[in-house]
Residue frames as qw, qx, qy, qz and C-alpha x, y, z in Angstrom:
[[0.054, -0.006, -0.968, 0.247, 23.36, 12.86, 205.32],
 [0.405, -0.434, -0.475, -0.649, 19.91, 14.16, 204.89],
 [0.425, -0.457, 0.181, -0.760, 17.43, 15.39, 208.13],
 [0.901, -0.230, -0.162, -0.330, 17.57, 11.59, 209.44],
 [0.647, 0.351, -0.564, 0.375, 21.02, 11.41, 210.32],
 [0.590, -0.783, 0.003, -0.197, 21.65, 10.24, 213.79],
 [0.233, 0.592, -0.719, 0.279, 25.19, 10.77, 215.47],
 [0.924, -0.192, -0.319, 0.090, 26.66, 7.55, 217.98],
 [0.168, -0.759, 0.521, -0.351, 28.73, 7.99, 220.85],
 [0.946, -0.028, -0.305, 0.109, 30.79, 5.01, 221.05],
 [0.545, -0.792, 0.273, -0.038, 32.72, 4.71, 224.16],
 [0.285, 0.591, -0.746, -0.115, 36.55, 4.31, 223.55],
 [0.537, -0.170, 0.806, -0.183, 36.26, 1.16, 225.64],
 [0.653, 0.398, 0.567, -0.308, 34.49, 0.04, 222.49],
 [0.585, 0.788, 0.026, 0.189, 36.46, 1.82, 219.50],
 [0.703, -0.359, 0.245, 0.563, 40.40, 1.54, 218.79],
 [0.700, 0.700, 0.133, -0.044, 41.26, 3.60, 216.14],
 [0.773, -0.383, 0.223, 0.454, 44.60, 3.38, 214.69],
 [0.186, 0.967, 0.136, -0.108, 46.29, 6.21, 213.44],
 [0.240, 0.801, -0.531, 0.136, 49.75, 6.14, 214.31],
 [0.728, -0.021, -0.663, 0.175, 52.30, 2.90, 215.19],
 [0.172, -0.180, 0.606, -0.756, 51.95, 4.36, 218.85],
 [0.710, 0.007, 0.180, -0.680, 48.19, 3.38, 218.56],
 [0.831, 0.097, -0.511, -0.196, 49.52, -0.03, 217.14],
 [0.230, 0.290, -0.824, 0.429, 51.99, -0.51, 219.97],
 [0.539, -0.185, 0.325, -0.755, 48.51, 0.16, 222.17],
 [0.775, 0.186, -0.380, -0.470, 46.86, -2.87, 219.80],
 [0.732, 0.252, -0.633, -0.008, 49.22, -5.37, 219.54],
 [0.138, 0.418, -0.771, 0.461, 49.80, -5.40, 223.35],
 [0.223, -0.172, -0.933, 0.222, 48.19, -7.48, 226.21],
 [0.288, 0.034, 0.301, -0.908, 45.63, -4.78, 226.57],
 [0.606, 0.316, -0.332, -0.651, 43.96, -6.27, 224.05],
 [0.521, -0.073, 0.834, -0.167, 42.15, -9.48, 223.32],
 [0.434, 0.147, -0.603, -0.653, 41.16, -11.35, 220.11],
 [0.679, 0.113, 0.396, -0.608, 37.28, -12.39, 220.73],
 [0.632, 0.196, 0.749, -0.030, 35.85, -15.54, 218.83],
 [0.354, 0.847, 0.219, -0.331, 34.38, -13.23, 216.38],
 [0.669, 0.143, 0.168, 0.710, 37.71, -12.27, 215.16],
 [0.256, -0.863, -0.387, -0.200, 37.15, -9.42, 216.59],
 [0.441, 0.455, -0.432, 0.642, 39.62, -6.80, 219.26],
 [0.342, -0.768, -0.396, -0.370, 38.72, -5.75, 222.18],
 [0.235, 0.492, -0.564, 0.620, 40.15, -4.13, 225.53],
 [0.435, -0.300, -0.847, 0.051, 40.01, -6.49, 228.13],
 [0.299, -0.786, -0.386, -0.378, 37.71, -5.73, 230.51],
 [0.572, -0.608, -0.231, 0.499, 39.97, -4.97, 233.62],
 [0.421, -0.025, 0.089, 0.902, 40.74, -1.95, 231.63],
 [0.009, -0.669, -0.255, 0.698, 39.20, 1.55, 231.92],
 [0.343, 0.875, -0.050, -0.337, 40.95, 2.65, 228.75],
 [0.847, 0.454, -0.026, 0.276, 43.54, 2.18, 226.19],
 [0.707, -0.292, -0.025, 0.644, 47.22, 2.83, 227.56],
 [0.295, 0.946, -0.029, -0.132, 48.38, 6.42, 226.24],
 [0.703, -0.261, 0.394, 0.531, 51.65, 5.66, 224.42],
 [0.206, 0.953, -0.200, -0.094, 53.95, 8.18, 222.67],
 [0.902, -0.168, 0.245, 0.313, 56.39, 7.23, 220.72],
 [0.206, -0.602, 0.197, 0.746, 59.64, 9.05, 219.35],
 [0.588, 0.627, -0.045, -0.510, 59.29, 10.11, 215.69],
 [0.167, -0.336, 0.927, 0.024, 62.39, 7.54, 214.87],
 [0.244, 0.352, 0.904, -0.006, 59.09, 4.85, 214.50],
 [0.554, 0.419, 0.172, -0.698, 56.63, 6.66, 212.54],
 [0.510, 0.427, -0.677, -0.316, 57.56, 4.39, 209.78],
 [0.925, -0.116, 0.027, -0.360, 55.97, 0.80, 209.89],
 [0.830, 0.344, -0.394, 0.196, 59.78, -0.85, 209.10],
 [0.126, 0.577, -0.370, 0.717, 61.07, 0.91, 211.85],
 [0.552, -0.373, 0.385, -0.639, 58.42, 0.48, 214.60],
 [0.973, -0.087, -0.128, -0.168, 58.22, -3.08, 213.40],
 [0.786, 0.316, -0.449, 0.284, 62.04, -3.41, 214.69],
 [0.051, -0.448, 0.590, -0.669, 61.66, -1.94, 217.56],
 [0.722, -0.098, 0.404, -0.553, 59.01, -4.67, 218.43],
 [0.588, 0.382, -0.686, -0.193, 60.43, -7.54, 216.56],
 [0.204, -0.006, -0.922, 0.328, 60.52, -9.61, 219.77],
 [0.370, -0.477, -0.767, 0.218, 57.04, -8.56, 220.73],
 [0.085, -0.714, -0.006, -0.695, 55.20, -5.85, 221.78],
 [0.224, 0.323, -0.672, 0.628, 55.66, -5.21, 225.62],
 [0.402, -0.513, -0.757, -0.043, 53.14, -5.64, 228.47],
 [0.051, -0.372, -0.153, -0.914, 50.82, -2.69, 228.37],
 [0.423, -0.440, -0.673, -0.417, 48.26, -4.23, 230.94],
 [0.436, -0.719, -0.421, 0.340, 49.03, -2.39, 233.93],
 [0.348, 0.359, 0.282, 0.818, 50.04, 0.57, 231.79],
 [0.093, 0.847, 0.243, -0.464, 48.62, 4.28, 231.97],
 [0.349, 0.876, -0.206, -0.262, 51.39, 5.69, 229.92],
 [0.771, 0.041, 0.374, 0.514, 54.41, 4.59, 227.44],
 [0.243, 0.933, -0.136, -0.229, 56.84, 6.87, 226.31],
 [0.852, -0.078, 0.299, 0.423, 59.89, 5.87, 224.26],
 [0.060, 0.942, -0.143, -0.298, 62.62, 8.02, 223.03],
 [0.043, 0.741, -0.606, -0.285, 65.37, 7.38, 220.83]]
């Protein structure tokens, strides 16, 4: 990156990344807002992004999409989501 590289500290409030369909369940829920921009963002009465763990059963995108086929759930007074089986 050569003797001018400078690192950024972007505050999660500001970066979603999405890794696993736990981090989508985080996405697609009410935490989240879609800005003009077409943009995401997490609305502002949140701190942080929910912390949601989900069972291996959904690591697969056909899967987790059937366990949310009706919707993801309301995450906006969340902390945590765990789902098992």
């Amino acid at each position: 990156f050569g003797a001018d590289a400078t690192a950024l500290v972007v505050p999660r409030k500001r970066f979603s990344p999405v890794k696993s369909s736990a981090d989508l369940l985080a996405l697609r829920s009410d935490c989240y807002e879609l800005r003009e921009d077409g943009s995401l963002s997490l609305k502002a009465s949140r701190d942080g992004p929910p912390l949601v763990s989900l069972d291996d059963c959904y690591k697969k995108v056909d899967d987790f999409e059937k366990l949310v086929r009706k919707g993801a759930p309301s995450l906006i007074a969340c902390s945590k989501l765990k789902v098992k089986g």
